[in-house]
C-alpha positions in Angstrom: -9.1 12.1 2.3 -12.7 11.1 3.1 -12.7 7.4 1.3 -9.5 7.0 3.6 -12.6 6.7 7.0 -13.8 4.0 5.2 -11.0 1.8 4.4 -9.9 -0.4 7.3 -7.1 0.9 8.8 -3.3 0.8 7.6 -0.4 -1.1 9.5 3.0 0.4 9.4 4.6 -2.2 7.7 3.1 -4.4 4.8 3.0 -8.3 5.3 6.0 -10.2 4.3 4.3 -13.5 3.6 4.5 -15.4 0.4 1.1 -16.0 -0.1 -1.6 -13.4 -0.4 -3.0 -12.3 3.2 -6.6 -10.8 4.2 -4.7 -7.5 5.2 -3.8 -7.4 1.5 -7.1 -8.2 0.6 -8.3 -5.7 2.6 -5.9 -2.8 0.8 -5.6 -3.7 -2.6 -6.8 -0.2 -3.6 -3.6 0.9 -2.0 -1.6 -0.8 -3.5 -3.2 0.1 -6.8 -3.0 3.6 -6.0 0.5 3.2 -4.9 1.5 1.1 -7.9 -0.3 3.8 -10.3 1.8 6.7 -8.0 5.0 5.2 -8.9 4.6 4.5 -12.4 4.1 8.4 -12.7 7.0 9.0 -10.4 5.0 10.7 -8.2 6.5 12.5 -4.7 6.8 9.9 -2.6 5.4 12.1 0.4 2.9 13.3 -1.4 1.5 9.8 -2.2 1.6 8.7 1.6 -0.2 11.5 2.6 -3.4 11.0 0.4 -3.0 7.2 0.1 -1.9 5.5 3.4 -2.7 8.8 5.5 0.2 9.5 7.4 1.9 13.1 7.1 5.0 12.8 6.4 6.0 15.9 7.6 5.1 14.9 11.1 6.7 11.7 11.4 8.6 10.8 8.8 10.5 7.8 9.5 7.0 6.2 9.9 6.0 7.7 6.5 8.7 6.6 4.8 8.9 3.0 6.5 5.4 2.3 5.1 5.3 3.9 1.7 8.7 1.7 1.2 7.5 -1.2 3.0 3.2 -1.2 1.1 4.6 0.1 -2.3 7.6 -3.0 -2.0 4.3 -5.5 -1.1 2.4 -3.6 -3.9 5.1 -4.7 -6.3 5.3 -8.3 -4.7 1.4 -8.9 -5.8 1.8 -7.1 -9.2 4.5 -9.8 -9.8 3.7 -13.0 -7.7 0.7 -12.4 -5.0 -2.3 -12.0 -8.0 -2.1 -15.7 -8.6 -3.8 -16.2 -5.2 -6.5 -13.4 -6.1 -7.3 -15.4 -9.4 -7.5 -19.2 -7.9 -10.0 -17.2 -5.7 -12.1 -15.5 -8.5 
């Protein structure tokens, strides 16, 4: 996971706001990745491990609290949130 250093770090739970934030700025390659993941119905452990970097096989409440909670926000800016991202373009 080396592009995972350079990415700023991952909450534990996704914003819940109705607009756009800076943290989903900030991760909008994760949520692509996550989006992309899903559409393939890939393992949902195996996807939190390589794409938010948490094993889930050492915690996984908090594995499975942020894949549900970052792949529920990815789906809330794939339907709603990329209206903010093109007023800004």
């Amino acid at each position: 996971m080396p592009d995972r250093a350079r990415r700023p770090m991952l909450a534990d739970s996704a914003p819940s706001e109705d607009r756009l934030t800076e943290y989903d700025q900030a991760h909008l390659p994760e949520y692509l990745r996550l989006l992309d993941a899903d559409r393939d119905a890939a393992p949902w452990t195996e996807v939190v491990h390589i794409v938010l970097g948490i094993d889930p096989r050492n915690e996984p409440e908090r594995a499975r609290r942020a894949y549900d909670s970052h792949l529920a926000r990815a789906r809330w800016i794939a339907d709603h949130g990329y209206h903010d991202i093109l007023r800004r373009s």
